[in-house]
Each structure stands twice: as C-alpha cells, then as structure tokens.
C-alpha positions as CSV (number, residue, x, y, z in Angstrom):
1,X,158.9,116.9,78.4
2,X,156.5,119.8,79.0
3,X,157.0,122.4,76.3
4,X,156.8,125.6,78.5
5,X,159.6,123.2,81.1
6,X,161.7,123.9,78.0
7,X,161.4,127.4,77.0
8,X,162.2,128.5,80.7
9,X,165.6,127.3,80.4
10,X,166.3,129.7,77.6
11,X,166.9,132.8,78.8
12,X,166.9,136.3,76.5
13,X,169.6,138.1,75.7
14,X,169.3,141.9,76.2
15,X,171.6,143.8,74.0
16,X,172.7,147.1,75.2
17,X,172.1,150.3,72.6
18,X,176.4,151.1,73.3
19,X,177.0,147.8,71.2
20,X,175.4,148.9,68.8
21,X,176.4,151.1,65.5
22,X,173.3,152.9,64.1
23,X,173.5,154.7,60.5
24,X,170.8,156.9,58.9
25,X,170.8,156.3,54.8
26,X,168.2,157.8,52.3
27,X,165.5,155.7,51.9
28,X,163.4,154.3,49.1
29,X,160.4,153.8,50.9
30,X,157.1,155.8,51.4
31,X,157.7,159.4,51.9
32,X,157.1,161.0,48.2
33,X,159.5,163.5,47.5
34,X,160.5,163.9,51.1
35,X,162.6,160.8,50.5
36,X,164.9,162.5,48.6
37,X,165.6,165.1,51.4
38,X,165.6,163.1,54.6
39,X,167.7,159.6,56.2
40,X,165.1,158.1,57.4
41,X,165.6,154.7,56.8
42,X,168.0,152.9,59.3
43,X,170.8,150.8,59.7
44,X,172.1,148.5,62.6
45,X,175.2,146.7,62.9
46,X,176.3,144.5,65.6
47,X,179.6,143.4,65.8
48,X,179.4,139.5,67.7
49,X,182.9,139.5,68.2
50,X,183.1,142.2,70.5
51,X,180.2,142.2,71.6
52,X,180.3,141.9,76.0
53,X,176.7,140.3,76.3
54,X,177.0,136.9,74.1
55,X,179.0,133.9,75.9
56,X,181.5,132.6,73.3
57,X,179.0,129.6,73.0
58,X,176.2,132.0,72.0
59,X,178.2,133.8,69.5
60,X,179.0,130.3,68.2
61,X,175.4,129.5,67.4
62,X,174.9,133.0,66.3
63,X,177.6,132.8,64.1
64,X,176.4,129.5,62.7
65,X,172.6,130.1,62.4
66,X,172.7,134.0,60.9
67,X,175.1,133.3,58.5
68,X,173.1,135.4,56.1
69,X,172.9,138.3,58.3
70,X,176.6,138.4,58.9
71,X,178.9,140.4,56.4
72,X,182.6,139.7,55.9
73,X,183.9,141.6,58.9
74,X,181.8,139.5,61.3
75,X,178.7,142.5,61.9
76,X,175.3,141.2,61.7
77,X,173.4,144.0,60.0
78,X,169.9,145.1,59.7
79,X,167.9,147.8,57.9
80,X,164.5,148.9,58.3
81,X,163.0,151.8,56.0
82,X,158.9,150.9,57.1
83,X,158.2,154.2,58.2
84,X,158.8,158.3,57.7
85,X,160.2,158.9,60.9
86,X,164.0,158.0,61.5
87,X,162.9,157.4,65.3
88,X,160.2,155.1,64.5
89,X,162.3,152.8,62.2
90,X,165.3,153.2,64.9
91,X,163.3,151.9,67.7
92,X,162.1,149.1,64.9
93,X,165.2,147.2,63.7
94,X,166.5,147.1,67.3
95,X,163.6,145.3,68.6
96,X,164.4,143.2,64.8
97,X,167.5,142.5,66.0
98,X,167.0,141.8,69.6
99,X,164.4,138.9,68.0
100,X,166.4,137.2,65.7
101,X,169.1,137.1,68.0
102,X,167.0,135.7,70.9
103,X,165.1,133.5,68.3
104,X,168.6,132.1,67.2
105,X,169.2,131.5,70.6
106,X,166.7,129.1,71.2
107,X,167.7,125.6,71.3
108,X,166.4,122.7,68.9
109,X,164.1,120.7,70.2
110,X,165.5,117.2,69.1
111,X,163.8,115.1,67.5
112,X,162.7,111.2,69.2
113,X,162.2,108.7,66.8
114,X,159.1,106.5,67.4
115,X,158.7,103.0,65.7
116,X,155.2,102.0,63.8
117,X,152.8,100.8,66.2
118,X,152.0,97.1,65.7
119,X,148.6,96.9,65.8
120,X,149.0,99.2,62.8
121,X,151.7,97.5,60.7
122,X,149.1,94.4,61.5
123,X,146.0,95.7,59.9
124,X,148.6,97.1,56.8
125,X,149.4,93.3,56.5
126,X,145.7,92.5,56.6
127,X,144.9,94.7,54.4
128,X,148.0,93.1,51.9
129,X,146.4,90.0,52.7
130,X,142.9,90.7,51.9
131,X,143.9,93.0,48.4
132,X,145.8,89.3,47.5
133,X,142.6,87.3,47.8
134,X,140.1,89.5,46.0
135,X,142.8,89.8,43.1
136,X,143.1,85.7,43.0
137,X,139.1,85.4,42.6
138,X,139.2,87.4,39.8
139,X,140.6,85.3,36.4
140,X,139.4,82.3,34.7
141,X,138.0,79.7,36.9
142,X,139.0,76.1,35.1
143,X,136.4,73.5,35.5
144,X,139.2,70.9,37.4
145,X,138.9,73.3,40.1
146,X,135.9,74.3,41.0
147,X,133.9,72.6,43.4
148,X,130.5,72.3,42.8
C-alpha cells in the first residue's frame, strides 16, 4: 500500500480553544527574578469526556494511548513554561496538544509477516554444509584411510 494512500485517510482533529481550560502558574523557567512576579508558564487541560469534537471511538484510542497524560478525572493536561511571555507559551502547548492528540490519532500500520526467502535459507544450509566439511579435514588422518 502506498504510504501517503494511507495518511490521507486520517483526518486531523481541530480542537476548539472553548474546550479548552487554560491556567497561568508561576514558572521556574528563564526569567531571573521576574519569575517570581509573573504567571507565565501555562497550563492546558482538556477534558475528553466532554469534549464535542472527538467521536466516542477517538476518545477511546485517546484514552488508551495518552494514558500518561490523563489525570484521575479524565483531563489530559499539558504545561509549557519555554518562554517569558504568557502569550507565547499559550499559543505553544495548544499547538502541543493539538499534536499529540492528532499523532495519537493516527492509526498503526500493521505489521505483514514475510517468510525467509529460499534461495537464502539455501545458501545458510550451504554454508552449514561447507563449515561441516572443513571441520572433518581437520584431525588425525589414520593411515587405513587415506588413499594414496
């Protein structure tokens, strides 16, 4: 199957801001002492429950696959403290978690088993083969043997 045949099926999931609970905390990022004074890194939490854009079947392998994003009340949360401004680091853990989700939602490519060729498991038997007949010349030859 062509790969990009594949990836066209899937179809991104835009998630609107209103679903979407946004908290400013103090961060402990760059900032010297203006860290102590301003909110600037963010929170995002996204309930998948309620949420109105996820089919049931999307929350399902949401559910399943972010398991480590997901707290006890069923909100996948997200922080982001890279930058000084409150805006900047807003803007950034949305987009975060407009990716994850839409990289959860893309569907595993299953695996097709393929046997050993033959021509190769022949020459790894020819190979046996030949290992087995340099081993045997090597020992003591007994005069009743040999040829001469």
């Amino acid at each position: 199957m062509n790969p990009e045949h594949y990836f066209k099926q899937f179809k991104k999931v835009n998630i609107p801001e209103w679903e979407v609970e946004f908290t400013a905390v103090r961060s402990s990022g760059p900032g010297g002492q203006n860290v102590n004074k301003t909110a600037t890194k963010v929170q995002v939490s996204f309930d998948i429950n309620t949420s109105k854009s996820l089919s049931d079947e999307q929350k399902k392998i949401i559910r399943s696959k972010l398991k480590n994003y997901i707290n006890s009340r069923g909100e996948l949360v997200l922080a982001e403290q890279s930058s000084r401004s409150q805006f900047t680091n807003r803007v950034n853990v949305f987009k975060k978690l407009e990716n994850i989700i839409n990289n959860a939602l893309i569907p595993v490519k299953e695996r097709v088993a393929t046997g050993i060729p033959d021509f190769i498991q022949q020459k790894r038997v020819d190979e046996k083969k030949k290992k087995g007949r340099i081993k045997q010349t090597r020992g003591n030859i007994r005069y009743e043997d040999s040829r001469f």
